[in-house]
Structure formats: C-alpha cells, structure tokens
C-alpha positions in Angstrom: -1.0 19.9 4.4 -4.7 18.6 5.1 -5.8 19.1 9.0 -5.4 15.9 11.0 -9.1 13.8 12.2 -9.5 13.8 16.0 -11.3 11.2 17.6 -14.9 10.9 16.5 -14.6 13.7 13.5 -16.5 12.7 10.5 -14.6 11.6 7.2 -14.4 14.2 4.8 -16.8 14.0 1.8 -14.1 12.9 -1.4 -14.3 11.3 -5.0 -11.3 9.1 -6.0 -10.1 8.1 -9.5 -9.6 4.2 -9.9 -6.9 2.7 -12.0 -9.9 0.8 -14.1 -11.3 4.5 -15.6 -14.0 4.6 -12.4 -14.5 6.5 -9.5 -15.3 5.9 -6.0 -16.9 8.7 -3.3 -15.8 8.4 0.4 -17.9 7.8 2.9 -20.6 7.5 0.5 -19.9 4.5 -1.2 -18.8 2.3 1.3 -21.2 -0.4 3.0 -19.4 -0.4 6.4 -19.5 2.1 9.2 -16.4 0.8 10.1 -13.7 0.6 7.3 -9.6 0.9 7.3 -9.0 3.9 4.1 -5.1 2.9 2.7 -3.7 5.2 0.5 -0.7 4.3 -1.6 1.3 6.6 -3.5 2.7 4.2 -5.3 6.6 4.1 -6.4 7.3 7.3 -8.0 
C-alpha cells in the first residue's frame, strides 16, 4: 500500500490512462491549485 499525504505534502508526480485512448499527468495537467482527485475502481 502507497504512503498516506499529510497535510501540505505535495501530490505525487502520475500519468493516468483515460477510457477515450488518452492520458492525463497529475498535478501537471490540471489548471487549478486547488482540485478534489476521485478515483473509481469501477465495478469489478
């Protein structure tokens, strides 16, 4: 299991696979300092 964040720890650098064939790369992508991550497993 991945280490918890504590208060005021910086998001670790990470490149996720969209369902449309793309890609995304958090925190570098986003336009927000300030943005709520959900990550959904989906039903397996």
């Amino acid at each position: 299991m991945a280490a918890m964040l504590n208060a005021g720890a910086t998001f670790p650098q990470m490149t996720l696979k969209l369902t449309d064939g793309g890609s995304r790369t958090l925190p570098a992508d986003l336009d927000q300092p300030w943005t709520v991550v959900l990550f959904y497993r989906g039903h397996w």
